[in-house]
C-alpha positions in Angstrom: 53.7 -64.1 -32.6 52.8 -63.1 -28.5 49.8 -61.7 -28.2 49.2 -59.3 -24.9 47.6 -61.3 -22.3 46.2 -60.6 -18.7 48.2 -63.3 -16.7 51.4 -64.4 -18.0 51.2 -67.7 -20.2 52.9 -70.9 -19.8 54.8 -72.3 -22.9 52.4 -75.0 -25.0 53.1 -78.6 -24.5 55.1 -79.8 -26.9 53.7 -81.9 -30.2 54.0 -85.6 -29.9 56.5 -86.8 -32.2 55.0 -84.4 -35.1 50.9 -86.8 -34.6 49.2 -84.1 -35.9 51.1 -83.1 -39.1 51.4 -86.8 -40.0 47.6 -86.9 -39.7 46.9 -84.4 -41.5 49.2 -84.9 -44.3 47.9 -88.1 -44.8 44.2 -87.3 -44.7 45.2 -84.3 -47.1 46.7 -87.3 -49.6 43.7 -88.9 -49.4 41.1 -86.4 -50.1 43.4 -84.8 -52.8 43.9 -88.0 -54.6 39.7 -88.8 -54.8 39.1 -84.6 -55.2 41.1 -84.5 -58.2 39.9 -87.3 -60.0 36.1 -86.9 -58.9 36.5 -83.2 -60.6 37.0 -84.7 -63.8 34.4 -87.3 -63.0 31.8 -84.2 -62.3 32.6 -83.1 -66.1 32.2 -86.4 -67.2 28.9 -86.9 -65.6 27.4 -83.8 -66.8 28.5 -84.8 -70.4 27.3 -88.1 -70.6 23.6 -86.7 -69.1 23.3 -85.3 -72.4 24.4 -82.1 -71.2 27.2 -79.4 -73.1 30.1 -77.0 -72.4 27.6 -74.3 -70.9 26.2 -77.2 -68.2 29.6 -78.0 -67.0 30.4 -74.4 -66.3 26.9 -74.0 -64.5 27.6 -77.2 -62.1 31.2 -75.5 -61.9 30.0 -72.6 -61.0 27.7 -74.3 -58.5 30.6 -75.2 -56.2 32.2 -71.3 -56.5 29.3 -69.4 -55.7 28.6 -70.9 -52.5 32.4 -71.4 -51.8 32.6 -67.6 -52.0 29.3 -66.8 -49.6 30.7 -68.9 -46.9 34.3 -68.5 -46.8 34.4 -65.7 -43.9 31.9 -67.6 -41.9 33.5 -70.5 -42.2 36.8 -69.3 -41.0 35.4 -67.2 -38.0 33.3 -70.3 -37.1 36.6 -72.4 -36.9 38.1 -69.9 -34.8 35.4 -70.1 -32.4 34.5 -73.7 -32.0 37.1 -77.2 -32.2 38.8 -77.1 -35.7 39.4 -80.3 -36.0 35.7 -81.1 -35.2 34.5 -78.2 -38.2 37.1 -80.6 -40.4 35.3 -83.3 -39.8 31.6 -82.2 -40.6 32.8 -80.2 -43.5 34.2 -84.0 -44.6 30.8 -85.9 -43.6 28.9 -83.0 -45.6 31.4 -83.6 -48.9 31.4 -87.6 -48.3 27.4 -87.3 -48.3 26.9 -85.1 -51.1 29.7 -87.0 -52.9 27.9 -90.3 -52.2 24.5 -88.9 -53.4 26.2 -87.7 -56.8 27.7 -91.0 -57.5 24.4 -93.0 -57.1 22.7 -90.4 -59.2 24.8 -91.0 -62.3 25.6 -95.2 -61.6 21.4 -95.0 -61.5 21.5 -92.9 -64.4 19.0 -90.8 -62.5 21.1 -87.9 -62.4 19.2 -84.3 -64.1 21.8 -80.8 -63.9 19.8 -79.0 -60.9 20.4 -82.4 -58.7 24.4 -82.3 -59.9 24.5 -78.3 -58.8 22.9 -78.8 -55.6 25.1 -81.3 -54.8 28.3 -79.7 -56.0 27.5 -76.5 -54.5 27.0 -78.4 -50.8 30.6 -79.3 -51.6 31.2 -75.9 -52.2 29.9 -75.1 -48.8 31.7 -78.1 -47.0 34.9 -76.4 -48.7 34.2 -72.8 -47.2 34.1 -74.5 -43.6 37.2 -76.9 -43.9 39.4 -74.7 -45.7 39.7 -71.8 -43.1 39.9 -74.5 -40.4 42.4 -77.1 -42.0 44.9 -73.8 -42.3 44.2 -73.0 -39.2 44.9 -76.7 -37.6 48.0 -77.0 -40.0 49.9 -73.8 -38.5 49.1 -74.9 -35.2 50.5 -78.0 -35.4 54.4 -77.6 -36.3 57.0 -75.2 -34.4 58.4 -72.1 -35.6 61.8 -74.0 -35.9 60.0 -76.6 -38.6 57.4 -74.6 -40.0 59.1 -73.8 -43.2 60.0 -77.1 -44.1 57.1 -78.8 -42.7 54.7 -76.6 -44.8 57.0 -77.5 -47.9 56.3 -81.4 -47.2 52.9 -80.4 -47.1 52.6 -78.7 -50.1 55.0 -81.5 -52.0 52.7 -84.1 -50.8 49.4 -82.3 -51.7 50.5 -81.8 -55.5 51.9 -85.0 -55.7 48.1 -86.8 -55.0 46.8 -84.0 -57.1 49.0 -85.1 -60.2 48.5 -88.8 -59.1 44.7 -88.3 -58.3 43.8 -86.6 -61.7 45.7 -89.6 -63.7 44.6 -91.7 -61.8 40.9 -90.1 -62.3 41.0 -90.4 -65.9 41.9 -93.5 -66.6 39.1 -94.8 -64.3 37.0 -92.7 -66.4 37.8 -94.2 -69.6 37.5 -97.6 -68.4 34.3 -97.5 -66.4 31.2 -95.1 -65.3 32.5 -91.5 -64.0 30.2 -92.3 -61.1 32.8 -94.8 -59.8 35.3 -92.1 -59.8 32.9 -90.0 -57.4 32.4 -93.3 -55.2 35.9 -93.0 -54.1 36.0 -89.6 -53.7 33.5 -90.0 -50.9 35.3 -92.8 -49.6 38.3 -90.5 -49.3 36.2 -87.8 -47.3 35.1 -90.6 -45.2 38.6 -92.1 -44.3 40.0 -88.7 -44.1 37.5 -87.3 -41.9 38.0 -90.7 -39.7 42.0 -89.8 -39.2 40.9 -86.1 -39.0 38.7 -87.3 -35.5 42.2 -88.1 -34.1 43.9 -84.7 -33.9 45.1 -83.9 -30.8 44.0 -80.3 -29.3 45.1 -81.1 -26.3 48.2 -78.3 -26.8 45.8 -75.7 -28.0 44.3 -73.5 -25.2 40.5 -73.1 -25.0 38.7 -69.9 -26.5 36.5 -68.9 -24.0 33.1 -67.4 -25.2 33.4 -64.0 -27.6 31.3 -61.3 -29.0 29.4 -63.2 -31.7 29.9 -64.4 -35.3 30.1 -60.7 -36.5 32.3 -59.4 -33.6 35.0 -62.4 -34.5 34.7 -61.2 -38.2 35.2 -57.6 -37.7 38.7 -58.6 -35.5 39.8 -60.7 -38.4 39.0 -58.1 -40.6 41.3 -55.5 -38.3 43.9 -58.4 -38.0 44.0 -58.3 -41.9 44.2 -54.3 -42.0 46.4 -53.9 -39.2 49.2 -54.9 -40.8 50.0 -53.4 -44.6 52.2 -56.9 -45.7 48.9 -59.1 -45.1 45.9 -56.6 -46.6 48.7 -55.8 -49.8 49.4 -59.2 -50.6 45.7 -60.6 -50.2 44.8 -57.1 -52.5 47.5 -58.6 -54.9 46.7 -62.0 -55.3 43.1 -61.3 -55.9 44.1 -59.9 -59.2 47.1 -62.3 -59.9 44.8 -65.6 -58.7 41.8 -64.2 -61.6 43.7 -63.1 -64.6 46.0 -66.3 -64.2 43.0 -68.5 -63.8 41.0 -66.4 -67.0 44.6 -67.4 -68.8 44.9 -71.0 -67.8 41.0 -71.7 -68.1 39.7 -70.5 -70.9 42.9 -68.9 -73.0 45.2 -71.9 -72.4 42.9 -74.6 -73.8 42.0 -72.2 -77.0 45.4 -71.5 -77.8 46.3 -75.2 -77.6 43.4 -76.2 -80.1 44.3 -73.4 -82.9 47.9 -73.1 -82.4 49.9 -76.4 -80.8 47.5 -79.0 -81.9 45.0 -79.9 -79.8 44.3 -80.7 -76.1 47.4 -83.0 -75.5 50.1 -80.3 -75.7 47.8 -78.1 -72.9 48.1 -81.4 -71.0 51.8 -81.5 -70.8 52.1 -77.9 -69.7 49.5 -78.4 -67.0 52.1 -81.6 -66.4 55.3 -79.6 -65.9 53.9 -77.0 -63.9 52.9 -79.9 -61.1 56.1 -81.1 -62.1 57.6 -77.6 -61.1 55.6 -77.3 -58.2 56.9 -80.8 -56.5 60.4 -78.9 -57.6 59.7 -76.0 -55.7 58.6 -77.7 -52.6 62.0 -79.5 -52.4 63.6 -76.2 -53.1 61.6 -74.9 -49.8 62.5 -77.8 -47.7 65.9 -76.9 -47.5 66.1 -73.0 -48.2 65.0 -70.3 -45.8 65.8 -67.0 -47.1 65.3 -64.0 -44.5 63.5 -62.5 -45.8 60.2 -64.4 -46.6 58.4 -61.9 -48.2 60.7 -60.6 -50.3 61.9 -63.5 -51.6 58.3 -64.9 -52.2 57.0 -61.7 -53.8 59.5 -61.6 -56.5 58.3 -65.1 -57.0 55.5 -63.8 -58.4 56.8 -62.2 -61.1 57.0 -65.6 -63.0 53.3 -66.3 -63.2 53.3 -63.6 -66.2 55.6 -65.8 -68.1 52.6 -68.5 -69.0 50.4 -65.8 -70.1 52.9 -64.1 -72.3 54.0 -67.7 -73.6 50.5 -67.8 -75.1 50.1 -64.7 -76.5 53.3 -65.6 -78.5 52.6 -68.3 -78.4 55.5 -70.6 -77.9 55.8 -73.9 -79.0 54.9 -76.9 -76.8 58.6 -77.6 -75.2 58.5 -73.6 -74.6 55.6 -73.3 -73.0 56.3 -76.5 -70.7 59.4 -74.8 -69.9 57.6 -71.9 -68.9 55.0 -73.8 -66.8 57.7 -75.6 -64.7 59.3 -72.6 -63.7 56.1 -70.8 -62.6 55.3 -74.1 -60.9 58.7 -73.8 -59.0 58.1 -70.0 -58.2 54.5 -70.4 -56.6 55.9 -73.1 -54.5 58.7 -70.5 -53.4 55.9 -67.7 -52.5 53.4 -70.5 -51.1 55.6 -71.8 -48.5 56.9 -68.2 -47.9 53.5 -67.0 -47.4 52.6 -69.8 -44.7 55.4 -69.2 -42.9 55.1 -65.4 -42.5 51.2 -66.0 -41.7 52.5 -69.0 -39.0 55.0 -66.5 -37.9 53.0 -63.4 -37.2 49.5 -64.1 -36.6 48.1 -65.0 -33.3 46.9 -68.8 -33.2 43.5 -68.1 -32.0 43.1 -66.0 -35.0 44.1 -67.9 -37.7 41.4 -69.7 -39.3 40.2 -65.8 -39.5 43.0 -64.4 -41.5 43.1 -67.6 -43.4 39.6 -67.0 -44.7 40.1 -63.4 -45.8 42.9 -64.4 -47.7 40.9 -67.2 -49.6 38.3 -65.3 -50.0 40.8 -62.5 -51.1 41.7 -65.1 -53.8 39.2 -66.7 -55.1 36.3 -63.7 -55.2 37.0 -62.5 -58.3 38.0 -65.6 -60.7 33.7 -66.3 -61.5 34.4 -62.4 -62.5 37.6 -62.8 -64.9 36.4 -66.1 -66.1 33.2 -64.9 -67.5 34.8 -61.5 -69.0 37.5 -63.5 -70.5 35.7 -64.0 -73.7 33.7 -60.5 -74.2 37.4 -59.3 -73.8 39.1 -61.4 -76.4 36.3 -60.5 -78.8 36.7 -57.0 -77.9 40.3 -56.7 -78.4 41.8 -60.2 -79.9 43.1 -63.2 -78.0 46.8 -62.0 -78.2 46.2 -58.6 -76.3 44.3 -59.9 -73.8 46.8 -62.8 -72.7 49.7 -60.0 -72.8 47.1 -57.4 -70.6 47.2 -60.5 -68.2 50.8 -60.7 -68.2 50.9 -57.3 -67.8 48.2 -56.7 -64.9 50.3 -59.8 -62.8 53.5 -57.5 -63.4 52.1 -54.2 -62.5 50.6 -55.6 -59.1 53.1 -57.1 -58.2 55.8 -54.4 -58.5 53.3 -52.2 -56.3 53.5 -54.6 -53.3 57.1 -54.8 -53.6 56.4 -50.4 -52.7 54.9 -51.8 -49.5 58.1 -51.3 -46.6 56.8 -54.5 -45.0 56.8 -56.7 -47.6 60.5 -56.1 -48.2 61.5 -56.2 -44.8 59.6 -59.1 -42.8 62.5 -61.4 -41.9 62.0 -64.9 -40.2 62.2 -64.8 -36.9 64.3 -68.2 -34.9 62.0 -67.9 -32.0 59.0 -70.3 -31.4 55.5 -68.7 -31.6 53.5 -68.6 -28.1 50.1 -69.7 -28.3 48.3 -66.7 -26.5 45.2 -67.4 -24.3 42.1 -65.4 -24.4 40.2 -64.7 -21.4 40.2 -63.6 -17.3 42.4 -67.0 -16.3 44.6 -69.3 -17.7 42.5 -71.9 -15.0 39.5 -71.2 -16.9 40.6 -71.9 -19.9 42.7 -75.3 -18.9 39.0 -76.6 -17.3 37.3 -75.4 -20.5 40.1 -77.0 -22.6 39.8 -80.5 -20.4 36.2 -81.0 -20.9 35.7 -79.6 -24.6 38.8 -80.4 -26.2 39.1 -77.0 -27.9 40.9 -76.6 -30.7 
């Protein structure tokens, strides 16, 4: 998207031979493969300390809380200073707390208040790379190969995540879960290393603004400018907490009464990767017109698991089920990143990036916790179908939203606006900070 500026802007330099996105895909590889694994470890650890069920939830909980606090601030503050340089602090914090937590439990000196603090300065590293790794990704690709780029992406990301997570366990079964944290720092370490690489050198400098607040109030009026953003970010809120109240705390129960125990939950969980690595081929080759539209009804799939477990159906069912919502979220994911790469301006999107994580993740502490008082209130069965139902209903009110059905991709390469009196200024800024 052009934004309005004071002196007319030269195109951006073109990306060399695609550095950046090969960087950052394979730093993402890297940190996913330990981060999966090392959240399994975290369980582990807490277990083995002697603690129970409630303890892991609190040192889960530990990593939410403060991921919630400082999403906003974390995406105005990449907005305002280098990304790639927030990327890399947010990766020294998590390789540092990471490291801590491993010697704590291979010293067997690890108590619960030592593994929150710890998680939740992960939490917090989160909050700060999040915002700014979105905002670095988008940057780094054209408009031509955005779509298919972001569907590599996405591919490669669940593909560590599946590998990381095996991976994780059986290191966990074989040795201390404290080795499985040790490489999960060593991941943020290497990662951060390729991270220091990225070049910004395309990216024009942003000059001085109005303060943290005055950048959050013009993300917040980027967000509510434009009806397709603010609706879906609305919609997801509800879809990302009812799905994770389903899948969290439904899924496993249902598995233990009704298909036999934890293994069947496993290979569910196994064919919706499965689907999403299907979906993200899908993406690499299809670009329909219109992205939101296409992605939206998408959407409507991510009932299906809920409904499967209110049945519930048996195991092959319900992995049937999973794959295909695993395909659809790729479908709206990809979609999603496109539209955002297409229409927001680059100096703003770590911004919008935040207050559509934040817009995600703020109220799954909220459905989590009710999940239970709700089953008890009105049986297991009923509340997975309310799910279903609630994913539905949202979802067929954004589709009322004019924009959503009518954004269409756009052939045209986004310009890279430049804030400020000069383009000069900026250039000189750019030379000697390296903005990005």
């Amino acid at each position: 998207m052009t934004s309005a500026s004071s002196s007319p802007t030269p195109a951006p330099r073109s990306l060399p031979a695609g550095r950046n996105f090969g960087l950052l895909t394979a730093a993402a590889i890297i940190t996913s493969l330990g981060s999966n694994g090392a959240l399994i470890a975290a369980a582990f650890a807490v277990l083995e300390s002697g603690g129970d069920g409630g303890d892991v939830g609190l040192v889960a909980a530990a990593r939410t809380a403060p991921l919630v606090l400082f999403l906003l601030i974390g995406g105005a503050v990449a907005d305002r200073l280098p990304r790639h340089r927030v990327m890399v602090a947010a990766n020294t914090l998590n390789f540092l707390s990471q490291a801590a937590f491993a010697w704590l439990v291979l010293t067997g000196g690890a108590q619960l208040w030592h593994m929150m603090v710890l998680t939740g300065l992960c939490g917090v590293g989160q909050a700060f790379f999040g915002p700014a790794s979105e905002g670095m990704l988008m940057s780094s690709v054209s408009g031509e190969q955005a779509a298919r780029a972001f569907a590599f992406f996405r591919m490669s990301m669940h593909g560590a995540a599946i590998g990381g997570a095996a991976l994780g366990g059986a290191m966990i079964a074989a040795m201390n879960p404290g080795w499985v944290l040790a490489v999960d720092a060593a991941a943020f370490a290497v990662a951060g290393a390729l991270r220091a690489f990225l070049d910004v050198g395309h990216i024009p400098a942003r000059l001085p603004g109005g303060g943290l607040l005055a950048d959050l109030r013009d993300g917040w009026q980027e967000v509510v400018g434009r009806p397709w953003l603010w609706a879906v970010v609305l919609q997801f809120s509800v879809v990302v907490a009812v799905v994770g109240a389903a899948e969290a705390v439904y899924g496993p129960l249902v598995a233990q009464d009704e298909l036999g125990g934890a293994r069947p939950w496993g290979f569910a969980l196994a064919a919706f990767g499965v689907g999403t690595l299907g979906g993200a081929l899908l993406m690499m080759r299809w670009k329909p017109r219109r992205l939101l539209l296409a992605g939206t009804l998408c959407v409507f799939p991510l009932a299906l698991p809920s409904a499967g477990l209110a049945i519930p159906l048996p195991v092959a069912g319900l992995c049937a089920v999973m794959f295909v919502t695993g395909v659809a979220i790729e479908v709206f994911g990809v979609s999603w990143m496109t539209a955002l790469h297409q229409e927001i301006p680059e100096e703003k999107l770590s911004r919008v990036a935040a207050y559509d994580w934040f817009g995600s993740v703020a109220m799954v502490p909220l459905a989590t916790a009710a999940a239970g008082p709700v089953e008890t209130l009105v049986g297991r069965s009923a509340a997975l179908w309310g799910c279903a139902a609630l994913i539905v209903l949202v979802t067929a009110g954004v589709l009322c939203v004019p924009d959503v059905r009518n954004l269409t991709r756009r052939s045209s390469v986004k310009k890279i606006s430049v804030p400020g009196p000069t383009r000069e200024s900026a250039d000189a800024e750019g030379a000697v900070g390296g903005l990005g």
